[in-house]
C-alpha positions as CSV (number, residue, x, y, z in Angstrom):
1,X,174.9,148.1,65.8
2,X,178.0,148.0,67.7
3,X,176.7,145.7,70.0
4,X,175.7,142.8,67.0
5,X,179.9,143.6,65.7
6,X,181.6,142.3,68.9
7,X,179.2,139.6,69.4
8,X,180.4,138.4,66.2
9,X,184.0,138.9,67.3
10,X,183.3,136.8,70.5
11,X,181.5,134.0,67.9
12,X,184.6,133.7,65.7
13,X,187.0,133.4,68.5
14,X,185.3,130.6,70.1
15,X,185.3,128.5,66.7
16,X,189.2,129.0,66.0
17,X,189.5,128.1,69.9
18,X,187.2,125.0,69.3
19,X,189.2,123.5,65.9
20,X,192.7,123.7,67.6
21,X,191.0,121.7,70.5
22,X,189.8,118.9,68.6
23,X,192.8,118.5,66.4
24,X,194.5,118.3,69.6
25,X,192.7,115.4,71.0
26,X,193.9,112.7,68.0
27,X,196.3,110.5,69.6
28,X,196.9,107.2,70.3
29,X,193.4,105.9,70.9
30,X,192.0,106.9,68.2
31,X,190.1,110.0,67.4
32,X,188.2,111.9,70.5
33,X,184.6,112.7,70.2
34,X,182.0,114.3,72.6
35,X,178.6,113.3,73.4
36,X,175.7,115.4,71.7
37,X,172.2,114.7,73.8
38,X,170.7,117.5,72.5
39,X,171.8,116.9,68.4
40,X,172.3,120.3,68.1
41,X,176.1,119.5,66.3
42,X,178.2,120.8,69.4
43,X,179.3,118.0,71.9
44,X,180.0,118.6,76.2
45,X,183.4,118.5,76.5
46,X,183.2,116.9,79.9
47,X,181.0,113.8,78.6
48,X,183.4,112.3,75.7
49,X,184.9,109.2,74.3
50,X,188.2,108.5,72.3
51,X,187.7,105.2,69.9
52,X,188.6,104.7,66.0
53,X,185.2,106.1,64.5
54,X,182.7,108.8,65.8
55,X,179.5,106.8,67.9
56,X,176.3,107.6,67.4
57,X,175.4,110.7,69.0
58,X,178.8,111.9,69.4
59,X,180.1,114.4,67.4
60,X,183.8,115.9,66.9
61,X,183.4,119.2,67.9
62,X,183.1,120.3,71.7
63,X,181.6,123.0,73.3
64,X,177.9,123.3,73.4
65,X,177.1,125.6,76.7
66,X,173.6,122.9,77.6
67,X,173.8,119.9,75.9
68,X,170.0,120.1,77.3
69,X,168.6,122.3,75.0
70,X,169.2,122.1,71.2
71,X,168.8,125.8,70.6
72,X,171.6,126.2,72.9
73,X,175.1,125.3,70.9
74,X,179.0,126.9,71.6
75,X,177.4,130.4,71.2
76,X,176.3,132.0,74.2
77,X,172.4,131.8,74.1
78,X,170.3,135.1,74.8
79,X,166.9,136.2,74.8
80,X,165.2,136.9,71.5
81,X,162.1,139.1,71.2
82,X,159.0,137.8,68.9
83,X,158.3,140.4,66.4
84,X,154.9,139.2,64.6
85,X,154.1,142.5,62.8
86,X,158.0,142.6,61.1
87,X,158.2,146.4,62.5
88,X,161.6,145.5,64.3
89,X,160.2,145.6,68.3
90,X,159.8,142.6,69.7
91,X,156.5,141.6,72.0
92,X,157.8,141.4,75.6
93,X,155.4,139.0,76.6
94,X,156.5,135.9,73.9
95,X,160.3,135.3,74.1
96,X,162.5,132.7,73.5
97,X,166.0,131.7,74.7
98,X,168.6,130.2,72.4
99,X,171.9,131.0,71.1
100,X,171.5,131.6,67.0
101,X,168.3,134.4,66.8
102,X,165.7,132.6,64.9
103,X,163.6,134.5,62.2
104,X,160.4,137.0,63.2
105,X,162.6,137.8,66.4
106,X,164.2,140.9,67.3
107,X,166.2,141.1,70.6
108,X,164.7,143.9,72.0
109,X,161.5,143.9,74.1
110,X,160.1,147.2,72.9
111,X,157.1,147.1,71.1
112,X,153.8,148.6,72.6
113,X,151.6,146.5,70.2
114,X,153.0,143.3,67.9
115,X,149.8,142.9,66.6
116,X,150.0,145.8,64.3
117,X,153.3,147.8,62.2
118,X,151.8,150.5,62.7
119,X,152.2,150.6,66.7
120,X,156.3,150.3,67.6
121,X,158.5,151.2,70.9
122,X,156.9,154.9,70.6
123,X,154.0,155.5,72.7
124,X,151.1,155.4,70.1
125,X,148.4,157.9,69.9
126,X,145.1,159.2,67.1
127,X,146.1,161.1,64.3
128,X,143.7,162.8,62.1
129,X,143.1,163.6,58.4
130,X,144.3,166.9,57.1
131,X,142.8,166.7,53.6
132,X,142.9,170.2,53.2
133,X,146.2,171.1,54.3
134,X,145.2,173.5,57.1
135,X,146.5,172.1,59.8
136,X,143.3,170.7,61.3
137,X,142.3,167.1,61.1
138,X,138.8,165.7,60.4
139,X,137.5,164.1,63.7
140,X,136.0,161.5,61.9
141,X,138.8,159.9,59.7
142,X,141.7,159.1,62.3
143,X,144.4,156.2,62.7
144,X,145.9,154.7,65.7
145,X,149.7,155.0,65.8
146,X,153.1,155.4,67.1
147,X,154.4,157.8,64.5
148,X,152.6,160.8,62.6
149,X,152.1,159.8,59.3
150,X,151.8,162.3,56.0
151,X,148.9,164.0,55.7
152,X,147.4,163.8,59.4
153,X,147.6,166.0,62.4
154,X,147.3,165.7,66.1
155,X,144.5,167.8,66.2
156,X,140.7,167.1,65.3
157,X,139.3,170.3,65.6
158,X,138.3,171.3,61.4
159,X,134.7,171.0,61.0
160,X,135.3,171.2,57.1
161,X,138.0,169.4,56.1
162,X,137.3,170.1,52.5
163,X,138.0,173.5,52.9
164,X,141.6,175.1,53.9
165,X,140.1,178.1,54.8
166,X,137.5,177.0,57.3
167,X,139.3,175.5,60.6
168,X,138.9,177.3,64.1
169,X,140.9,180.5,63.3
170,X,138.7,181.1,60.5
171,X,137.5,184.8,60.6
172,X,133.8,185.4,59.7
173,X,132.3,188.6,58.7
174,X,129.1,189.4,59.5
175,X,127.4,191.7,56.8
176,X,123.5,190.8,57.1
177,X,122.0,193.8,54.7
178,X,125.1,193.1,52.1
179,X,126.3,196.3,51.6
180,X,130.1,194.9,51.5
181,X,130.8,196.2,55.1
182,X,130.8,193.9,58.0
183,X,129.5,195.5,61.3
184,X,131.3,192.6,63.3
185,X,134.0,189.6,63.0
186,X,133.5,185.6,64.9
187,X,136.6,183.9,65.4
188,X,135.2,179.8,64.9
189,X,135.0,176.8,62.6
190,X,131.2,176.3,61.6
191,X,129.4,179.7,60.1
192,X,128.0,181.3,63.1
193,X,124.3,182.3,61.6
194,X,122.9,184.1,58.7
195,X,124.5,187.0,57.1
196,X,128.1,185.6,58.3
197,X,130.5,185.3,55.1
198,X,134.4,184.4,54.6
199,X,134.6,187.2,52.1
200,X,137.4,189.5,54.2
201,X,135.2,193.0,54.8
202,X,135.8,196.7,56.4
203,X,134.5,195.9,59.7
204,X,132.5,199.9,59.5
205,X,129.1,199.2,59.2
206,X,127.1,201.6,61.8
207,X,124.0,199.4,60.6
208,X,124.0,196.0,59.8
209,X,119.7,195.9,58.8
210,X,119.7,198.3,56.1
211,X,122.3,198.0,53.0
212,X,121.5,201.8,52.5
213,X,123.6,202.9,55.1
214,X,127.6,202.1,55.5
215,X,130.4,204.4,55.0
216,X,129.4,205.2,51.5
217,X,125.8,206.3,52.5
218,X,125.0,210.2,50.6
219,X,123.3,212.5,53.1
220,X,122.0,215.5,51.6
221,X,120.5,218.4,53.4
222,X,116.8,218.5,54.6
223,X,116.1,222.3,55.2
224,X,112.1,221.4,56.2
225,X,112.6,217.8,57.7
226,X,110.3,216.2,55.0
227,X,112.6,213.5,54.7
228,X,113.7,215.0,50.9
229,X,117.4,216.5,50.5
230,X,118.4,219.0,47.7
231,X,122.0,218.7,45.9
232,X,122.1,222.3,44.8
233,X,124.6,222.7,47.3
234,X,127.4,219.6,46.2
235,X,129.7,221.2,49.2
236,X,127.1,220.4,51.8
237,X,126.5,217.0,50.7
238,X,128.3,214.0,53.4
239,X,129.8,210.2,52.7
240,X,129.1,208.9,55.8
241,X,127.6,205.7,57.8
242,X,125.5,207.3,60.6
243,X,122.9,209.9,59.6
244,X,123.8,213.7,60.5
245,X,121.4,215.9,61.8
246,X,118.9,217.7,59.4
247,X,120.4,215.5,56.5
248,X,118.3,212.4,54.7
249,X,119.3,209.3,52.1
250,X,116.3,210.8,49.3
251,X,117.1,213.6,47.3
252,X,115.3,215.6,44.9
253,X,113.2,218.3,46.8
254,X,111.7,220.7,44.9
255,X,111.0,222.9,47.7
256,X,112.6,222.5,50.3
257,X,111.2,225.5,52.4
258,X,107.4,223.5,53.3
259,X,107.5,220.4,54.8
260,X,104.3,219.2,53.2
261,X,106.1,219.4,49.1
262,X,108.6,216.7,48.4
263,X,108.7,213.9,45.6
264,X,106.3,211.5,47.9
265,X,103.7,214.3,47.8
266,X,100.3,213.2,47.0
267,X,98.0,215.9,45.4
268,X,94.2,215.7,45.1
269,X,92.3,216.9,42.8
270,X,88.9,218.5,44.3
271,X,87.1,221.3,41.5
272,X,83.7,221.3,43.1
273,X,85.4,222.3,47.1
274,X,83.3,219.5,48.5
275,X,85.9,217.7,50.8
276,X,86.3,214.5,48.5
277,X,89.0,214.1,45.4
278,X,88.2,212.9,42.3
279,X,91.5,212.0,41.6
280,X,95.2,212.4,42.7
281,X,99.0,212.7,41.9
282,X,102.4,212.1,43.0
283,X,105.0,214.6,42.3
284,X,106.8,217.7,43.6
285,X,105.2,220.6,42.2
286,X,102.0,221.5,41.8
287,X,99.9,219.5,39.6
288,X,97.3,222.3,39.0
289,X,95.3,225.4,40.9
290,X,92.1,222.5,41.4
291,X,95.2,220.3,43.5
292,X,95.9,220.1,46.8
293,X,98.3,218.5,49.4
294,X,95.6,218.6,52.0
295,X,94.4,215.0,52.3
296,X,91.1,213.8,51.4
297,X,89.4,210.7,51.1
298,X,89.2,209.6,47.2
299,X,85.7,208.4,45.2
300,X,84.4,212.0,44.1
301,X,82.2,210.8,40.6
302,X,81.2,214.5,39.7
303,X,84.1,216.6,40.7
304,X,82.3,219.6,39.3
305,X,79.1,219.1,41.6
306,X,79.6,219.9,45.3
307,X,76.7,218.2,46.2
308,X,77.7,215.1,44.7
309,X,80.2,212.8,46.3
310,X,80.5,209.4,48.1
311,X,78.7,210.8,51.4
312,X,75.9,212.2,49.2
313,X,72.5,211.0,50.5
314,X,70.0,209.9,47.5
315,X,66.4,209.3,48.3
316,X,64.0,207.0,46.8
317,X,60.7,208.7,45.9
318,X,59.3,206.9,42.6
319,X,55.6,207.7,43.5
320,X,56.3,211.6,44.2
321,X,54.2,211.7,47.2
322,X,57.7,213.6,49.1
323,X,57.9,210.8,51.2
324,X,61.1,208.9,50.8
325,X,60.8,204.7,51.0
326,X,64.9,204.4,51.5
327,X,67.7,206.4,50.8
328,X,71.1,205.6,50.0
329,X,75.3,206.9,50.7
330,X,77.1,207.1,47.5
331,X,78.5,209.0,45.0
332,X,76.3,208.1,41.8
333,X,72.8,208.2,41.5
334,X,71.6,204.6,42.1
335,X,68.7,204.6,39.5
336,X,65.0,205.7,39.1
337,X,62.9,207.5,41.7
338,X,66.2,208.6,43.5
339,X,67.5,212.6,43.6
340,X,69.3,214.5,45.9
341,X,65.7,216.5,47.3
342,X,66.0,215.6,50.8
343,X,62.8,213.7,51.7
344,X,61.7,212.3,55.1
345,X,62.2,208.3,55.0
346,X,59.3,206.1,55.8
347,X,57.2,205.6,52.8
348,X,55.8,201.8,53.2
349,X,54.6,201.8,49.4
350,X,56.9,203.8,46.9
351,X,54.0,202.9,44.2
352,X,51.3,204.7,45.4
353,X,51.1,208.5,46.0
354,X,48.3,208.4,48.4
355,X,50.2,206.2,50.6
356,X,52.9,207.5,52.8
357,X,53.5,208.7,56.7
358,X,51.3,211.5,56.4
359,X,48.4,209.1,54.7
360,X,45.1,209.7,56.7
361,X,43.3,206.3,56.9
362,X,39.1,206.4,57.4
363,X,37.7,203.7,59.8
364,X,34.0,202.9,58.0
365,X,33.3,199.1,59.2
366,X,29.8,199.3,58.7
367,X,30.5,200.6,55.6
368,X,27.9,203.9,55.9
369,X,29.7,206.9,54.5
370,X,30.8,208.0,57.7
371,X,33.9,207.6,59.8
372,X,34.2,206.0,63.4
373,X,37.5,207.5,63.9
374,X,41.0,207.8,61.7
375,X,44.9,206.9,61.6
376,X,47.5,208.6,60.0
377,X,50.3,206.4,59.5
378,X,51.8,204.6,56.3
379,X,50.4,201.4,56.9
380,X,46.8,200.2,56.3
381,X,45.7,200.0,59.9
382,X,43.6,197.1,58.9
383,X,40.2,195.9,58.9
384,X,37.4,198.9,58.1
385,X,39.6,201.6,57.1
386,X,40.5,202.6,53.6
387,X,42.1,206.0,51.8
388,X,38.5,207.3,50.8
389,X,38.4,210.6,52.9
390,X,34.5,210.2,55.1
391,X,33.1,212.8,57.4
392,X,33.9,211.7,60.8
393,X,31.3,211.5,63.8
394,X,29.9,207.5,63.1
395,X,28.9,206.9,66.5
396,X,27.9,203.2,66.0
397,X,30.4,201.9,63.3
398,X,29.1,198.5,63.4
399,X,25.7,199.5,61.9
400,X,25.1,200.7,58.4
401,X,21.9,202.6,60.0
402,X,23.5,204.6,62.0
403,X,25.4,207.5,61.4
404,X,25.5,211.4,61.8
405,X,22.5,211.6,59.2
406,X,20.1,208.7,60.8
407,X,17.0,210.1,61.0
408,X,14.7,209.0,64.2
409,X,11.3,208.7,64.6
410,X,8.9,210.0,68.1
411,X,7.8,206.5,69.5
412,X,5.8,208.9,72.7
413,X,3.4,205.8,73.1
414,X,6.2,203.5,72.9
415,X,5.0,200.8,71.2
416,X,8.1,200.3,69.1
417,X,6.6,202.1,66.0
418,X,7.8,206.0,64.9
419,X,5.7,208.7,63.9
420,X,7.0,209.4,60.7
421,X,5.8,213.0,61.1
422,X,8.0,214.1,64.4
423,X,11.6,213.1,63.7
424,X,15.1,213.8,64.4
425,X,18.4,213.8,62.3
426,X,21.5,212.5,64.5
427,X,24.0,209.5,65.0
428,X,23.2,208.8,68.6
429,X,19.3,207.8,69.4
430,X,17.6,210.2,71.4
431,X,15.3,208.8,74.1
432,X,12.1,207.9,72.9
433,X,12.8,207.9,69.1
434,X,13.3,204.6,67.0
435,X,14.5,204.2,63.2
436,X,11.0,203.3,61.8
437,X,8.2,205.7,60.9
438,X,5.8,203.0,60.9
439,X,3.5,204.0,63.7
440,X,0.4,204.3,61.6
441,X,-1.5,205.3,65.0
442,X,0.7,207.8,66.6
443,X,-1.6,208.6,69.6
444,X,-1.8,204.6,70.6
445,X,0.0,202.0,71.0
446,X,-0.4,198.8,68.9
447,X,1.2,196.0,68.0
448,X,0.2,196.1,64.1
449,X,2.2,199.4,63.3
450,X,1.4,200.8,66.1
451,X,-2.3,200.5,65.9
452,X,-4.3,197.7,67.6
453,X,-5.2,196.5,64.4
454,X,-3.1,196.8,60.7
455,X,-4.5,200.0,59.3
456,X,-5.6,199.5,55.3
457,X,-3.4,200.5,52.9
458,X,-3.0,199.9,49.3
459,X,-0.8,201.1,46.8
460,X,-1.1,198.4,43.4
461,X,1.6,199.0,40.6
462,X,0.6,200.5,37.2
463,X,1.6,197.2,35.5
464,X,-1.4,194.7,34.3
465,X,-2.7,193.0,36.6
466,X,-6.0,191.2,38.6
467,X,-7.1,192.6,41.8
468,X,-9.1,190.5,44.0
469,X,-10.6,191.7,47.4
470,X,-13.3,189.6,50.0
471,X,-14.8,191.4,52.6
472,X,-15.1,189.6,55.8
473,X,-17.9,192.6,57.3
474,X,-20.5,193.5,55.7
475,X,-20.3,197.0,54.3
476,X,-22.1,199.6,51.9
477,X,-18.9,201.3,50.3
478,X,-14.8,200.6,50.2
479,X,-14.7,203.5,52.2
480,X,-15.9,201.3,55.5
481,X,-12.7,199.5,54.9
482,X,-10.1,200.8,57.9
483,X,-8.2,197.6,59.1
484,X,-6.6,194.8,56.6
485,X,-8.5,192.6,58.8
486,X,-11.6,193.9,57.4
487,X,-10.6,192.3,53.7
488,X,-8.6,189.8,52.1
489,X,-6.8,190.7,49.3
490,X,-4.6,189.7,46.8
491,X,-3.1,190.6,43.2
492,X,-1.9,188.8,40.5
493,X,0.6,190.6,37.7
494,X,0.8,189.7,34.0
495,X,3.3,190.1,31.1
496,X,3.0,191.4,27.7
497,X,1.7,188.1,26.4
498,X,-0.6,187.7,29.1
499,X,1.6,185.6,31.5
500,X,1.2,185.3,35.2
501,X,4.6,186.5,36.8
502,X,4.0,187.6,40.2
503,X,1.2,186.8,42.7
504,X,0.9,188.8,46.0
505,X,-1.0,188.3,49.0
506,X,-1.3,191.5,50.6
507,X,-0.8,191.9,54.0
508,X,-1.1,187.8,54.6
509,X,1.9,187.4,56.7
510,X,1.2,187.6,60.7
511,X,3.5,190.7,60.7
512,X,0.6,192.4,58.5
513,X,3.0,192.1,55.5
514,X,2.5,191.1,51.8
515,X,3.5,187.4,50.6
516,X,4.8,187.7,47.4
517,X,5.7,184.5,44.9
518,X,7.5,184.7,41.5
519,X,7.1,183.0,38.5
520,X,10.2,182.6,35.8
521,X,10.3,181.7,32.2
522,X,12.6,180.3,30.1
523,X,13.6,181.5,26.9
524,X,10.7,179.7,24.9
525,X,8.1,181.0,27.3
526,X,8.1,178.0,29.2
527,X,7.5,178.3,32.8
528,X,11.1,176.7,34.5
529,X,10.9,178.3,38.2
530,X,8.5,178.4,40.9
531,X,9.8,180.3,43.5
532,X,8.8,179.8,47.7
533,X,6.7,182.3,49.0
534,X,8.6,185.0,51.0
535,X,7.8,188.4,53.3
536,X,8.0,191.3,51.3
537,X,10.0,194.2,53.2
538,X,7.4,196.6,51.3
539,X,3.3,196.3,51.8
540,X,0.4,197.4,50.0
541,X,0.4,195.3,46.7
């Protein structure tokens, strides 16, 4: 400022200088005038002419510095500073040199930026928005400039800048179970983790996982250890964080002399003394003389029956035999045919009596009364046997014939036929016996039951009939008749109404045996069958 006041001095001394000049130079020729090249108003004093009137490009005043340079008049010229942003600090890099300072310069060459008012002489730098007031700025909202303006910091360390108490001296407290006491303090912006809070805490927690204990915790004492206190002593009771021997959190031991009888207690009920509860309780005392704190497995159905409870064995026995067909572990009875008589398992049919492990099973294939051999098993063993009870001893169970009680016949001439006078009763065949006693000629042997010729026999039935006999010999009397060769004979049978219904041809077959044929009638006495001739197992008519 005191600068600008004595270049003004120096200015205003040069113009009174300059007016007593020029009124000096009127004389005789006229009036004086200096040349103005430059037609900036000032004239060189050493380039000037004296005539009646002022030429062109003349002018009366003298004393422009460079009559050159229009910007340069009588003042002495300087360097002026452009100052495009109006912030007073001129760009050193666009300058101008002239006497008067022309407008949007400055004279100084100070300014660090001229593109921006913001930036002056001062060495810029980033400030940062404090919108809180906490003195911490926002790292995302800055500006670029040389002096600090209101409401912005140097620093950009808040991480909330919406909050004046969170910046990097905020103190967290760190009280994960929320008891209201902090077991430890973080010195940082962001929240370190769960259970950090800005609410100011005693920094006493002994246990940070369990809001039950903190300086305020109640210990009572536990005489028994059972984890139960007893307040009947208030003068032994302790406020304190950490737990002190023989002392617990729970109070309200009712004895606190047994270990086993506290609040938590569990009491089961168990009348019948067979290892399982019906039922139980939770309490302190003594629920009852049935109780007790012994454990035992729950699910007794008949508490007043020892032998009934979930491990109680029922057996299935519908057909009573005392064979069991499956059994079953619970408490109630699982329906008909079960009880609690212990019964060996195995029955393969619960429906029958007679059928069961013990069942004795007769083998009689040949179905002849007698038994080959036997099972005893529950199972039919399968084909031949059955429950009928036989006398055992079939030697032979795949013929009907023979069997303990087969009767055999002496064949001693060994023709094939027995004498049905010498016999034997056994299953196996002796030597020299056979099953028939048709040996009609013991002493012989003979094809035609055991004689050489068919001996005659003949036995007619007492029904009507027609006997017919040819002899083939001649002969004085029946009595000559002793081989069937002898005669042929034949008989025919009748009905009541006089009807032929059987003829037989007795012993006609080569085997010596009667060839019997049947008539049939219908029911209007009309003859409707003829049947074939056949071999009758019998002889004799």
């Amino acid at each position: 400022m005191r600068n600008t006041k004595i270049q003004q001095y120096i200015i205003l001394l040069v113009l009174m200088m300059s007016s007593t000049m020029m009124f000096s130079q009127l004389g005789d020729c006229g009036i004086t005038s200096y040349r103005d090249a430059d037609g900036d108003g000032w004239g060189d004093y050493n380039n000037k002419t004296c005539q009646l009137t002022i030429p062109s490009g003349y002018v009366s005043k003298y004393g422009d510095i460079n009559d050159n340079n229009q910007w340069i008049t009588n003042i002495p010229p300087k360097n002026f500073y452009r100052d495009a942003d109006g912030d007073g600090w001129g760009n050193p890099n666009i300058v101008t040199y002239r006497s008067v300072q022309p407008s949007g310069y400055v004279t100084n060459n100070s300014d660090r930026d001229d593109s921006t008012s913001l930036i002056t002489n001062i060495a810029p730098r980033h400030f940062y928005r404090d919108g809180d007031g906490d003195g911490y700025g926002h790292p995302g909202i800055s500006t670029y400039r040389s002096v600090q303006p209101s409401g912005y910091v140097t620093n950009s360390s808040d991480c909330n800048d919406g909050s004046s108490a969170i910046h990097p001296n905020t103190v967290w407290y760190k009280d994960s179970d929320g008891d209201g006491f902090a077991i430890a303090t973080k010195k940082q912006c962001s929240n370190p983790g769960a259970g950090y809070t800005l609410s100011v805490l005693p920094v006493t927690d002994c246990h940070d996982g369990d809001s039950s204990l903190n300086p305020n915790t109640i210990w009572y004492p536990d005489g028994d250890s059972d984890g139960w206190g007893t307040a009947s002593d208030l003068g032994a009771v302790k406020r304190q964080c950490s737990q002190p021997t023989g002392y617990t959190q729970k109070v309200g031991d009712c004895n606190d002399n047994n270990i086993n009888i506290h609040p938590e207690t569990v009491w089961y009920k168990n009348s019948d003394g067979d290892g399982f509860a019906s039922t139980s309780k939770v309490q302190c005392t003594n629920p009852g003389a049935e109780y007790t704190y012994e454990e035992l497995p729950l699910g007794d159905c008949d508490d007043s029956d020892a032998a009934i409870h979930p491990n109680t064995v029922w057996y299935k026995n519908s057909d009573g035999d005392g064979f069991a067909s499956t059994s079953k572990v619970q408490c109630s009875n699982p329906g008909a045919g079960y009880s609690l008589t212990v019964k060996p398992l195995g029955d393969c049919d619960d429906s029958n009596a007679a059928i069961h492990p013990n069942t004795v099973w007769y083998k009689n294939s040949d179905g002849d009364g007698f038994a080959s051999t036997t099972k005893t098993q529950c199972a039919h063993p399968g084909s031949g046997y059955s429950l009928t009870v036989k006398p055992l001893g079939d030697c032979d169970d795949g013929s009907a014939a023979i069997h303990p009680n087969t009767v055999w016949y002496a064949d001693t001439d060994g023709d094939g036929f027995g004498d049905p006078n010498v016999l034997k009763q056994q299953c196996i065949q002796p030597a020299g016996y056979v099953l028939n006693n048709n040996d009609q000629c013991p002493e012989k042997s003979g094809p035609q039951q055991g004689c050489i010729f068919i001996p005659h026999q003949l036995h007619l039935s007492n029904e009507n009939y027609v006997f017919t006999r040819v002899y083939q010999k001649p002969m004085t009397s029946p009595d000559q008749i002793h081989y069937n060769k002898d005669v042929i004979e034949s008989v025919t049978y009748f009905d009541g109404l006089g009807r032929t219904k059987q003829q037989i041809a007795i012993k006609a077959s080569p085997d010596g045996k009667d060839i019997v044929t049947h008539i049939g009638y219908d029911e209007y006495g009309r003859q409707d069958k003829q049947y074939l001739p056949f071999e009758s197992n019998t002889s004799c008519g």
